[in-house]
C-alpha positions as CSV (number, residue, x, y, z in Angstrom):
1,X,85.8,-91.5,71.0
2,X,85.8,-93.5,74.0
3,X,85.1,-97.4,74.4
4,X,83.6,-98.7,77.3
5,X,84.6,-102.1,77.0
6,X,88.2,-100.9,76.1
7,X,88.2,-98.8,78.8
8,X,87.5,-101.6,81.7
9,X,90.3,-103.8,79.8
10,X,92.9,-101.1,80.5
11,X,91.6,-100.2,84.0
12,X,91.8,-104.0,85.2
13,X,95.6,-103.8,83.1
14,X,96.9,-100.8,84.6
15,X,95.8,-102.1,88.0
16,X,97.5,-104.8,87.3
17,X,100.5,-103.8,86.4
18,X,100.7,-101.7,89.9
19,X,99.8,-97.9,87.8
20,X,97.3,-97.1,89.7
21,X,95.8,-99.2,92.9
22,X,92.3,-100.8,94.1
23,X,92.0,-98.2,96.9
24,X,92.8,-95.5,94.8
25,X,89.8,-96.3,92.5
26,X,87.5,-96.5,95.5
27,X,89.1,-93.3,96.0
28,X,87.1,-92.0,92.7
29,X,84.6,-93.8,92.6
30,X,81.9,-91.3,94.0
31,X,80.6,-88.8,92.1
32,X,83.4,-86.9,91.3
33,X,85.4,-87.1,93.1
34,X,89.1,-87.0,92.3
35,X,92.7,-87.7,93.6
36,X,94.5,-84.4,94.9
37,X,96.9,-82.8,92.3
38,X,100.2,-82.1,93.3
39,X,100.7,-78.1,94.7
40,X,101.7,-75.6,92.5
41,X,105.0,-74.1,93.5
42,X,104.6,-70.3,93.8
43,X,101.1,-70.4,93.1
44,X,99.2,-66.9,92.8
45,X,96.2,-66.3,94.8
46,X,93.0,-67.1,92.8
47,X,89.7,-66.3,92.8
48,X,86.8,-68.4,91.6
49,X,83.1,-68.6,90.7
50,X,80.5,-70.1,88.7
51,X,78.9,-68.2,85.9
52,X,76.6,-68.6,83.6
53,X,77.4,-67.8,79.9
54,X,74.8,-66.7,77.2
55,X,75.2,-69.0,73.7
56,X,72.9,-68.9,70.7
57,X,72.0,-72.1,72.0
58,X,71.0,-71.2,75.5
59,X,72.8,-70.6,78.6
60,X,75.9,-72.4,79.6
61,X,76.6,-73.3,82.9
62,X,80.9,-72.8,83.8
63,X,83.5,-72.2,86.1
64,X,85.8,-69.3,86.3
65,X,89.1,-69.3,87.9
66,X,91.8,-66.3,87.4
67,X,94.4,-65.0,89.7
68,X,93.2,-62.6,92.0
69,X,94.9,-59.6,90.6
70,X,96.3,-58.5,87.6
71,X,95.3,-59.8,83.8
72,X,96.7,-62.9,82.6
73,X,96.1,-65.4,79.7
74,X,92.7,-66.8,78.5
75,X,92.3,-70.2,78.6
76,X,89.4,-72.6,77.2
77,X,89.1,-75.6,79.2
78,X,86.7,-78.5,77.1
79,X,86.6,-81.4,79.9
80,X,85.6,-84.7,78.5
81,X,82.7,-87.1,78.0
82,X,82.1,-86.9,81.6
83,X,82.1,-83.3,81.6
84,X,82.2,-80.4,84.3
85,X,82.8,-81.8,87.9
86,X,85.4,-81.8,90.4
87,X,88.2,-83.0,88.7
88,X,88.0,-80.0,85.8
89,X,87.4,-77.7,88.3
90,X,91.0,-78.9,90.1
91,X,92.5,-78.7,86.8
92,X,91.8,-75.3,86.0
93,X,92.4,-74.1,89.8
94,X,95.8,-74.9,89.5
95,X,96.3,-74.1,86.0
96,X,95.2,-70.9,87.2
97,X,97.3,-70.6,90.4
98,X,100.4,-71.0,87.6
99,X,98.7,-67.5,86.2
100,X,96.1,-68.0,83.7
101,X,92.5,-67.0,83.5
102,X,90.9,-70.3,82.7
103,X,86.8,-71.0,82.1
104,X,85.8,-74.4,82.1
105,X,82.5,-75.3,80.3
106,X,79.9,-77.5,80.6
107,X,79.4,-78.9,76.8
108,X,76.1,-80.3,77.6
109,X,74.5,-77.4,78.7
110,X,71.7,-77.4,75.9
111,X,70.5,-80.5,77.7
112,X,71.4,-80.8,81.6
113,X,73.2,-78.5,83.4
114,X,76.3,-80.0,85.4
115,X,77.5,-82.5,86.9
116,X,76.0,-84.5,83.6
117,X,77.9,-87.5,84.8
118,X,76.2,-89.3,88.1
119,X,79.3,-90.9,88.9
120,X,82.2,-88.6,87.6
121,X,85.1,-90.5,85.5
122,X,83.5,-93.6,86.8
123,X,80.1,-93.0,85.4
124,X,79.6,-95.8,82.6
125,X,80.1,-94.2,79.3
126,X,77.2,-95.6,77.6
127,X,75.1,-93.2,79.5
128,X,76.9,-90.3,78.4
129,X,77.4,-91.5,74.4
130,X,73.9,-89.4,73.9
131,X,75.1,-86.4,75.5
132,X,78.2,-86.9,73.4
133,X,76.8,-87.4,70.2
134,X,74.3,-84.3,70.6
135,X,77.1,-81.8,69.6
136,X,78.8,-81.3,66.2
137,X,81.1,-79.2,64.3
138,X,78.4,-76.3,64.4
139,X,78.0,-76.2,67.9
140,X,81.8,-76.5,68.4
141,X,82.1,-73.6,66.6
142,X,79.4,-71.3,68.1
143,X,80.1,-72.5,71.8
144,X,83.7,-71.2,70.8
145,X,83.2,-68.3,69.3
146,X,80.4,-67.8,72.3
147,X,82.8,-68.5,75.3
148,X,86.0,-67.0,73.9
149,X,83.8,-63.4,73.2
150,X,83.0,-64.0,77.0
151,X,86.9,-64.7,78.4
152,X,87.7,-61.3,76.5
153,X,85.0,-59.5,78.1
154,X,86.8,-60.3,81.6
155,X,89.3,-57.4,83.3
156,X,90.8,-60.4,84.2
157,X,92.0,-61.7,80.7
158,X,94.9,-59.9,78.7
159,X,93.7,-58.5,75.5
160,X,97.3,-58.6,74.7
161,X,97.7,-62.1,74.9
162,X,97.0,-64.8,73.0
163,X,94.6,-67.3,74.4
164,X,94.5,-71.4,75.1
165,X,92.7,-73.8,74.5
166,X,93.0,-77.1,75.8
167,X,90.5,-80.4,75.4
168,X,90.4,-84.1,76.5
169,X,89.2,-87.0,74.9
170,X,85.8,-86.3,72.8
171,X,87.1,-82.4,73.1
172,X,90.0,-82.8,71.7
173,X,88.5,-82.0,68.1
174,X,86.8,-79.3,69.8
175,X,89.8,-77.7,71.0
176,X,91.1,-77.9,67.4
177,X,88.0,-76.1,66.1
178,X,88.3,-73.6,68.6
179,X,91.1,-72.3,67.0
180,X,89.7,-72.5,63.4
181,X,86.6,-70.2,64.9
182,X,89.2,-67.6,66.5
183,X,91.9,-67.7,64.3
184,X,93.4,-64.4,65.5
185,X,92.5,-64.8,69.1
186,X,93.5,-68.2,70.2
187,X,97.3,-69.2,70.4
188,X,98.0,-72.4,71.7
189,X,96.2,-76.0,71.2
190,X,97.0,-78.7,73.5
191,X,94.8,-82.2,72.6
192,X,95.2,-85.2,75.5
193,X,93.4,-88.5,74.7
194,X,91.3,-86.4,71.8
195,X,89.6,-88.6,69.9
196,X,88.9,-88.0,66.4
197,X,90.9,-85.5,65.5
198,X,91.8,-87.1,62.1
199,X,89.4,-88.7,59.9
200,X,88.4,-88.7,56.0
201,X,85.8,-86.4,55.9
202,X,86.9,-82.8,54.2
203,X,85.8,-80.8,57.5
204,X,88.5,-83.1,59.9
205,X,89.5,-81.5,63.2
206,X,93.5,-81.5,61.9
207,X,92.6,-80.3,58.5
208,X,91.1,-77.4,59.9
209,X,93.3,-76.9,63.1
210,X,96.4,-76.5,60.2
211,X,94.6,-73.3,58.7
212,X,95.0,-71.6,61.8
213,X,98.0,-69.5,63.2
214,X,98.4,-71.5,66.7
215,X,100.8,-73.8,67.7
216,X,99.9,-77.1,68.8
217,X,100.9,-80.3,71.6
218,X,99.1,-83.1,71.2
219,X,99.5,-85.6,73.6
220,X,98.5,-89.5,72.3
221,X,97.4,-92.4,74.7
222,X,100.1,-95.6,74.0
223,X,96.4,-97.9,73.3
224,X,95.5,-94.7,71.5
225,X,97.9,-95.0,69.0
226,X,98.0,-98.7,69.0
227,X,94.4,-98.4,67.3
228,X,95.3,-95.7,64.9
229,X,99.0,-96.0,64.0
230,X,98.5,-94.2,61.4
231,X,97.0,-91.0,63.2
232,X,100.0,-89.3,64.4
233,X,102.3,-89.4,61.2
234,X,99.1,-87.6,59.3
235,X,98.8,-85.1,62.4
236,X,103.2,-84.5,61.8
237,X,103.0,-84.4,58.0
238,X,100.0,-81.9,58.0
239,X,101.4,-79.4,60.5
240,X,104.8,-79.7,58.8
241,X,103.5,-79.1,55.3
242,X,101.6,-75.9,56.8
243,X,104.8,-74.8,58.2
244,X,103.3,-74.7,61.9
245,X,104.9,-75.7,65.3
246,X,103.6,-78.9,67.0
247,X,104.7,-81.3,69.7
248,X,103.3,-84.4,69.1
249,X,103.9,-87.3,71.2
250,X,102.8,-90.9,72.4
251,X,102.5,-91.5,75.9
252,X,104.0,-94.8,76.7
253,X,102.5,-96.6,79.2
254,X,99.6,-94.1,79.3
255,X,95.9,-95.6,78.6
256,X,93.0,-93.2,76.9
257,X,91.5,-90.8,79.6
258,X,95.1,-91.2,81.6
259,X,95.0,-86.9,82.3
260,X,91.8,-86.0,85.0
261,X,92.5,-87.0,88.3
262,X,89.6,-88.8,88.7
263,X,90.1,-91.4,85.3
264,X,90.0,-95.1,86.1
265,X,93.1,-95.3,84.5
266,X,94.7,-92.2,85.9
267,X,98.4,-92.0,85.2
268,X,100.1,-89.5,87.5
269,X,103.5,-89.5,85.9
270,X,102.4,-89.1,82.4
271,X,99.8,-86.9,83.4
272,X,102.6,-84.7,85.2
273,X,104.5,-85.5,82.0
274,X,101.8,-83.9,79.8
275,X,101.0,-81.1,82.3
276,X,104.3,-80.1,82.2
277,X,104.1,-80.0,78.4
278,X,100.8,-78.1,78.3
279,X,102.7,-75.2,80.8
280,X,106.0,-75.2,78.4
281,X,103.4,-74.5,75.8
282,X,101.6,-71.7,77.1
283,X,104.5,-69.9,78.6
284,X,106.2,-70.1,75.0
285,X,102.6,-69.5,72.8
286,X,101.0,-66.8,75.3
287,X,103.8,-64.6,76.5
């Protein structure tokens, strides 16, 4: 999970070290607001909207973004701790625009509607840590089971296709249940910056992310891995004895929360790095 003082050290580091710039974080720090993404080449025509999606919890508030005709790929966007805003919304436009049906989701939704975070990814996390901790491995599960049911209900989503699902920092584990709720529907699991996806406890994300018939690319922060060395060796040896196919990889350079345009510690060539990752997945997972 993330660290607020952490996180300040590796902003005022990765500023230093000429990564990212003072202007660009005044750049982000409004409410979210984030840095442009670079244009997709080719990209389809897309149509967008938000929607509201009914849970056993309540009604979720989300964004839907497909190419404008056709069917394509379903896939689950989980933003992170500072949820659905601007930068998610970016993300899944051009994920879409590369031809994939995506719905991103506000996680909070049993308690505020979005944006949940005042300031986007330069909201202090200590005002989102309750938001955070209000979910669990039941409501992963439901909200998945709830918002993949939905994606399949879509004209716009292949019902021939596998489906995605993709999560970032305190979504990463989410991601990974995702697939153990839908088994036979979702395909491909890409983790960046998850936290927790390997711990003691019998119910662990990667424990029950290996029961599952997806294949996987997980993407680990250098600081990441530096505080749990151990993490990515159990993640290999688990997929490996379950005979699935996973890319797992530390970023170098790369600081937790270096993926969403609108991080403090935004890394644009690892970020392209991974996003390039996440599209070699898909095409090869959801064809």
């Amino acid at each position: 999970m993330c660290d607020q003082d952490r996180f300040e050290k590796d902003r005022q580091e990765y500023e230093a070290r000429g990564l990212v710039t003072r202007k660009q974080f005044g750049m982000i720090v409004g409410a979210g607001i984030a840095m442009m993404l670079p244009k997709v080449a080719n990209a389809a025509a897309v149509t967008e909207a938000d929607v509201t999606i009914k849970t056993p919890d309540g009604n979720a508030d989300c964004y839907f973004v497909h190419p404008a005709t056709g069917a394509a790929p379903g896939v689950l966007m989980w933003p992170d701790i500072f949820g659905l805003r601007p930068a998610f919304r970016q993300m899944a436009k051009r994920l879409a625009e590369s031809g994939y049906s995506v719905l991103t989701v506000n996680p909070f939704y049993r308690v505020k509607q979005a944006p949940t975070a005042e300031k986007g990814g330069a909201t202090p996390l200590q005002q989102l840590m309750p938001l955070a901790q209000g979910l669990n491995e039941t409501t992963h599960m439901t909200d998945a089971k709830a918002f993949i049911g939905w994606l399949d209900t879509q004209a716009s989503v292949a019902k021939n296709r596998k489906m995605g699902v993709q999560g970032y920092c305190m979504s990463g584990p989410i991601a990974f249940r995702t697939a153990a709720a839908m088994p036979d529907r979702v395909g491909a699991v890409a983790s960046f910056h998850g936290g927790g996806l390997v711990t003691t406890m019998p119910n662990s994300p990667h424990l029950q992310a290996s029961k599952t018939k997806a294949q996987f690319l997980i993407a680990i922060a250098e600081n990441d891995d530096a505080k749990a060395p151990t993490d990515k060796d159990t993640l290999k040896e688990t997929f490996a004895k379950a005979g699935m196919q996973a890319e797992i990889e530390v970023y170098a350079g790369a600081a937790h929360g270096w993926c969403p345009p609108d991080s403090q510690v935004y890394n644009e060539p690892q970020a392209e790095k991974a996003w390039g990752r996440l599209l070699a997945l898909y095409g090869k997972a959801l064809a």
